[in-house]
C-alpha positions as CSV (number, residue, x, y, z in Angstrom):
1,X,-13.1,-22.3,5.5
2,X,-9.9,-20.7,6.5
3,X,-7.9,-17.4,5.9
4,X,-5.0,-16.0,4.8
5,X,-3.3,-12.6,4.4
6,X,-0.4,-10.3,3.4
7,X,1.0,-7.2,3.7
8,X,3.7,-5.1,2.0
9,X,5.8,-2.3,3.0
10,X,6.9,-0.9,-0.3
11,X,9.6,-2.6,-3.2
12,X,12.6,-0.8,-5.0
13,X,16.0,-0.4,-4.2
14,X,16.6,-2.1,-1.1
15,X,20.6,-2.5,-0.4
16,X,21.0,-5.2,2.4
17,X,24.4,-3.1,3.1
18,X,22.7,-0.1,3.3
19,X,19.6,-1.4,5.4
20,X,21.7,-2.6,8.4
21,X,20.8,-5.5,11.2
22,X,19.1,-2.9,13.4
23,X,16.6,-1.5,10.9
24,X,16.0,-4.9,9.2
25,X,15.1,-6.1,12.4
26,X,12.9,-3.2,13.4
27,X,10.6,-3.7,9.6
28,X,10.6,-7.0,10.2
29,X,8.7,-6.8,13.6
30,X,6.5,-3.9,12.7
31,X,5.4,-5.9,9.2
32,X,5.0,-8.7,12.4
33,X,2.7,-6.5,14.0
34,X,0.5,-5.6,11.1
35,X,0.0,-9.8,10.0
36,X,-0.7,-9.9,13.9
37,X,-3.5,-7.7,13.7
38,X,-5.0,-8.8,10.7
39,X,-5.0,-12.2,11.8
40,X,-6.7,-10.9,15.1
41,X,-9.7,-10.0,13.2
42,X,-9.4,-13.4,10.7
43,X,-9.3,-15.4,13.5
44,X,-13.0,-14.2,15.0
45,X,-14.3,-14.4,11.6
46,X,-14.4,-10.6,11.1
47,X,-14.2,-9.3,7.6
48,X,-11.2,-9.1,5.4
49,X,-11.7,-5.0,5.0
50,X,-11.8,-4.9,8.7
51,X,-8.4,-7.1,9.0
52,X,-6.6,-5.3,6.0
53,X,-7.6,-1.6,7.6
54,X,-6.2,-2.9,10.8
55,X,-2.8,-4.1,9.1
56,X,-2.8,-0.4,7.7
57,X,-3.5,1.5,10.7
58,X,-0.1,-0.3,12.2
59,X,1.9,0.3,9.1
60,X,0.7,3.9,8.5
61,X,1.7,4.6,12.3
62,X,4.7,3.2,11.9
63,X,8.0,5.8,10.6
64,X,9.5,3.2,9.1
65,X,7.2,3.2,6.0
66,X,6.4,5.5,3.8
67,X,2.6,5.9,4.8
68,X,1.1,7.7,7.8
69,X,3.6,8.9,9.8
70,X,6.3,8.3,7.6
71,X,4.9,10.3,4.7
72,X,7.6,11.8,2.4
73,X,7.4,15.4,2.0
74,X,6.2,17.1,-1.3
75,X,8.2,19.8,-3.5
76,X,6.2,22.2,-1.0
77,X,7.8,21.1,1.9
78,X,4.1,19.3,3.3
79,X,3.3,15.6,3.7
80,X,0.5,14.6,1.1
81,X,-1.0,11.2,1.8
82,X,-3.6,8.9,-0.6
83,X,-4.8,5.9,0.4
84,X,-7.8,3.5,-0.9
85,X,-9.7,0.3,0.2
86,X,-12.0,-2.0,-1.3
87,X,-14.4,-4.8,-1.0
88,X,-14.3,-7.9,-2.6
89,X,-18.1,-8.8,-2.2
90,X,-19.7,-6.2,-4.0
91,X,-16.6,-4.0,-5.3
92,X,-17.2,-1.1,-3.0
93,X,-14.3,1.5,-2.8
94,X,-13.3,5.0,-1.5
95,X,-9.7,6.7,-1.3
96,X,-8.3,9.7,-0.3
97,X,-5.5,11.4,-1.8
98,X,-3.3,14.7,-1.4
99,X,-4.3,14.7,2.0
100,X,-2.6,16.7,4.9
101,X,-2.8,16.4,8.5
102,X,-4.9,13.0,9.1
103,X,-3.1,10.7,11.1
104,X,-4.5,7.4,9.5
105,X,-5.3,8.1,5.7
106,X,-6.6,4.1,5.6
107,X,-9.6,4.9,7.8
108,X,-10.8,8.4,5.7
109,X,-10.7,5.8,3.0
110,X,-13.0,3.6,4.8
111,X,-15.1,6.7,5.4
112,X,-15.2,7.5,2.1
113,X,-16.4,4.0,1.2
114,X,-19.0,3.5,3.6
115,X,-20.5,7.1,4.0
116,X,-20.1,8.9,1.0
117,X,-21.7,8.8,-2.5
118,X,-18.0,9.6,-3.9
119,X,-15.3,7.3,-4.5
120,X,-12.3,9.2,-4.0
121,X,-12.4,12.8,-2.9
122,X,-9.0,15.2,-2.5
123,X,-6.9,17.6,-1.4
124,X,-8.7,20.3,1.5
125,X,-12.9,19.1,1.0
126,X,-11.7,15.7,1.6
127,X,-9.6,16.9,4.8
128,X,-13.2,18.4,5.9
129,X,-15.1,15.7,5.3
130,X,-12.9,13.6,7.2
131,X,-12.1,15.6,10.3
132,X,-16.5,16.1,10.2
133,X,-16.6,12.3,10.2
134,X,-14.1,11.9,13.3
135,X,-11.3,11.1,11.5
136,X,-8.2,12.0,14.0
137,X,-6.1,14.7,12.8
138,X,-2.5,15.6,13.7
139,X,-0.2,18.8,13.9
140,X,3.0,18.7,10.9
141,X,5.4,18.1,13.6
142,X,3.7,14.5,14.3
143,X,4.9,14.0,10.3
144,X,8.4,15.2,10.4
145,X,10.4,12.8,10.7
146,X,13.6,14.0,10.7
147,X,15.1,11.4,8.2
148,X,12.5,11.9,5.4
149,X,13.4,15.9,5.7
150,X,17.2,15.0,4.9
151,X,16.2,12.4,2.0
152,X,13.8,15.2,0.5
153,X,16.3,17.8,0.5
154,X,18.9,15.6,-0.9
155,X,15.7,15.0,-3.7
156,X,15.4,18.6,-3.9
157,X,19.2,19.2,-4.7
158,X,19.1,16.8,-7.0
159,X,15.6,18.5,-8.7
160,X,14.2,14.6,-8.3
161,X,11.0,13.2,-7.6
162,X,11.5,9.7,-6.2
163,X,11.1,6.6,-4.3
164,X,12.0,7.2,-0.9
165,X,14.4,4.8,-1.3
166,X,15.9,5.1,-4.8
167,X,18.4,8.5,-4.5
168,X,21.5,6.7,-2.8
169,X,23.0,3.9,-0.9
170,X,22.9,5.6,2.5
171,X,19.0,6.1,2.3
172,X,17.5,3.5,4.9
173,X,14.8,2.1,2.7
174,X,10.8,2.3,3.0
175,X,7.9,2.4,1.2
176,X,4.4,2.4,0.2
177,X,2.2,-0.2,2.6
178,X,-0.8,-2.6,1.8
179,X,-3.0,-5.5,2.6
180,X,-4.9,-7.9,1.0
181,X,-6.7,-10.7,2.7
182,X,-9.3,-13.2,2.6
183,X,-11.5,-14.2,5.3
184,X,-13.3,-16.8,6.4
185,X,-16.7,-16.3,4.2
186,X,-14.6,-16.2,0.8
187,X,-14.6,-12.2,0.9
188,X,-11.1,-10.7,-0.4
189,X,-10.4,-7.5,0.5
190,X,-7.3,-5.1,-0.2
191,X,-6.0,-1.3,1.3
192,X,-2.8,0.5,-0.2
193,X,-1.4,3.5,1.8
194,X,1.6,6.0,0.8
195,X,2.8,9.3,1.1
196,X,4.0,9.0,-2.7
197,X,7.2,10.2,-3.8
198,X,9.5,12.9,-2.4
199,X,9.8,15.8,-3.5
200,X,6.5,15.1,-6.2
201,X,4.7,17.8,-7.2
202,X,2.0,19.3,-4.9
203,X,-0.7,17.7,-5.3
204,X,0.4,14.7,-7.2
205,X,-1.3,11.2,-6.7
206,X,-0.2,8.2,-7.5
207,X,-1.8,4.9,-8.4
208,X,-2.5,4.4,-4.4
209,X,-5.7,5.7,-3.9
210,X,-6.8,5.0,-7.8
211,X,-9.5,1.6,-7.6
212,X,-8.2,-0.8,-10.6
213,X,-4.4,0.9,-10.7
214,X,-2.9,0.5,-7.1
215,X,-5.6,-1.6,-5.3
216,X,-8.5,-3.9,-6.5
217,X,-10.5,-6.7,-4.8
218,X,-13.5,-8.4,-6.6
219,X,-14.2,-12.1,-4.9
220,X,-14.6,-13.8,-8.2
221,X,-11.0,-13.1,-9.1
222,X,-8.9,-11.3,-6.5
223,X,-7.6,-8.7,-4.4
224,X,-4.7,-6.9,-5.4
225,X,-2.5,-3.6,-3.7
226,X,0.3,-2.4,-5.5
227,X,3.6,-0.8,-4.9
228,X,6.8,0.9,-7.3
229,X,6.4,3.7,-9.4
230,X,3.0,5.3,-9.8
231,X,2.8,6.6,-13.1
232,X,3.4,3.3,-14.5
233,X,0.9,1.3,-12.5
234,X,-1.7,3.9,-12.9
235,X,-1.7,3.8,-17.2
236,X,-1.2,-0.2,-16.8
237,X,-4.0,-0.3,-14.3
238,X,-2.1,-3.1,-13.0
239,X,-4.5,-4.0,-10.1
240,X,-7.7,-4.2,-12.1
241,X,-5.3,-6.0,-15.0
242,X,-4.4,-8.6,-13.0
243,X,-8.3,-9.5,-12.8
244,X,-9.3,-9.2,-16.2
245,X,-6.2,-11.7,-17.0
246,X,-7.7,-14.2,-14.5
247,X,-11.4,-13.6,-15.5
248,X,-11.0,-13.2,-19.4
249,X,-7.9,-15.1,-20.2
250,X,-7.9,-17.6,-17.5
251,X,-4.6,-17.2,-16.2
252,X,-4.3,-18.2,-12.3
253,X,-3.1,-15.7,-9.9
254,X,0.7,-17.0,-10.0
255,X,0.7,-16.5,-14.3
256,X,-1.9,-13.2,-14.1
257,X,0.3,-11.2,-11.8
258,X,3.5,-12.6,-13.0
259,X,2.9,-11.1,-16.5
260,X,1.7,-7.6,-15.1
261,X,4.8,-7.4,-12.8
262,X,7.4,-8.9,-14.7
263,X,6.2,-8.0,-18.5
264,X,3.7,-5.2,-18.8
265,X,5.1,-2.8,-16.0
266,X,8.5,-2.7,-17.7
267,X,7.2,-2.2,-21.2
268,X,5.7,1.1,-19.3
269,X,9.2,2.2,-17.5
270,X,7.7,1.0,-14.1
271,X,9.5,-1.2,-11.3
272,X,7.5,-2.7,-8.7
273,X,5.7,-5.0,-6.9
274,X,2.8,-6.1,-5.7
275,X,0.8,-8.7,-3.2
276,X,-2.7,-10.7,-4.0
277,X,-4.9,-12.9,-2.7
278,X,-7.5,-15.0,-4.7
279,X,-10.6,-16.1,-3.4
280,X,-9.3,-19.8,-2.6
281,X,-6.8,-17.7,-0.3
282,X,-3.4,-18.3,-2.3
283,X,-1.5,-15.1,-2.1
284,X,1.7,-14.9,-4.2
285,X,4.1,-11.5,-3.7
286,X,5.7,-11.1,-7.6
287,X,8.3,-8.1,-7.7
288,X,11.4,-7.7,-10.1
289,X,13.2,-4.7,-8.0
290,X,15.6,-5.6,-5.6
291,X,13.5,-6.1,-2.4
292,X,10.2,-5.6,-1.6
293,X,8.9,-5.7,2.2
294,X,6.4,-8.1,2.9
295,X,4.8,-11.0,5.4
296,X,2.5,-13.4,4.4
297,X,-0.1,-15.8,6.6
298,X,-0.9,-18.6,4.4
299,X,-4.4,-21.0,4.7
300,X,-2.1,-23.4,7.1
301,X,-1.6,-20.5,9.6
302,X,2.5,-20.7,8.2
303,X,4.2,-17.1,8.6
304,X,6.7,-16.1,6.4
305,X,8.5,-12.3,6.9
306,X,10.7,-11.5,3.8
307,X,12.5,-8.5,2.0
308,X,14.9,-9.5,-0.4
């Protein structure tokens, strides 16, 4: 059996004008990178969590996206992450979300997953239980990147939350990360990262780190990670919808996510995107904003890198 795998780094608003050569150039090779290491991992016959934490890890380290490093700041000023993983094989999850100070908010979710009773834990006790479990931790200046300041106080003139980038045409563009993959047993697997939107309320989480809104996996239907506007995908719980359409309405993965993206999200004010998998390893990449970052490693070993 073979393998495939995605990975995307945010939709919305993505100007080709406003993006430029040099920054489309740079995303393209960092959403290189993460396919790279996910493959890595396929390619031995590791498992599909392992190769869609590893895709993460890159992204999330990456300024470019709006995950890890490249948080966006809250109305407070901090960077709050959420992230979330799960297993395809028996539906095991954990996330993390408001988060401050851990370098790679993908791997606390792993921790979360495979050593805690909980699914999700927050805020300061999850930061604990992290840092107690090894997780690396990182000062505030490893987070500011100056560029994400400047957008959030142009968010906080405008008294916005939003997309990091939705405020203007000068904004170079980035976004929410994730990865869903398949591996070589049949497992699907799937991990969403994001530092949210700027200038959001402390302490508000998004869809992300939610298991059935933002990311999903189950091997008898798919593995789903989301991206757009949280609020939407969280009272759609797009992810987890996108399953039940293939499971109780026997829709394939093309017609289930093309009526989540494309019909239900809208009816709900949200704008979006997302990437799945199913457990024959198709992946499709649906999203009706202007762009949406991704790369995709289909079952013939074929690599496609797109944003618009």
């Amino acid at each position: 059996m073979t393998f495939s795998i995605a990975v995307h780094g945010g939709a919305g608003l993505i100007r080709r004008h406003s993006l430029g050569a040099e920054r489309e150039a740079a995303c393209r090779q960092v959403l290189r990178g993460a396919i790279d290491a996910g493959t890595e991992v396929l390619a031995r016959g590791g498992d599909a969590l392992e190769a869609a934490i590893a895709a993460v890890v890159l992204l999330e380290d990456s300024p470019l996206f709006n995950a890890g490093r490249g948080g966006v700041f809250a109305a407070d000023g901090t960077v709050q992450l959420d992230a979330a993983v799960m297993h395809g094989k028996d539906r095991s999850a954990g996330g993390v979300c408001a988060v401050r100070g851990i370098r790679n908010p993908i791997l606390g979710a792993e921790v979360v997953r495979s050593q805690s009773p909980a699914v999700l834990l927050a805020g300061v006790e999850a930061e604990r239980f992290l840092t107690a479990h090894g997780i690396r931790t990182e000062p505030p200046d490893y987070f500011h990147v100056q560029e994400r300041w400047d957008h959030f106080l142009k968010a906080r003139a405008a008294g916005r939350a939003v997309l990091d980038h939705d405020l203007d045409d000068d904004e170079e563009p980035k976004g929410t990360v994730g990865c869903v993959a398949r591996d070589v047993h049949g497992h699907v697997a799937a991990a969403t990262s994001t530092g949210g939107l700027a200038n959001k309320l402390s302490g508000r989480v998004g869809d992300s780190p939610v298991p059935g809104a933002g990311t999903f996996a189950w091997d008898a239907t798919c593995a789903v990670s989301a991206t757009g506007v949280g609020e939407a995908v969280l009272r759609s719980s797009a992810a987890a919808r996108v399953s039940a359409l293939m499971e109780l309405a026997g829709l394939d993965l093309d017609q289930a996510t093309r009526r989540v993206v494309f019909d239900e999200l809208p009816a709900l004010g949200g704008v979006g995107g997302l990437i799945a998998v199913d457990g024959g390893g198709r992946i499709v990449a649906p999203f009706d904003s202007a762009g949406m970052y991704r790369a995709i490693r289909d079952t013939d070993g074929n690599v496609e890198i797109a944003i618009w």
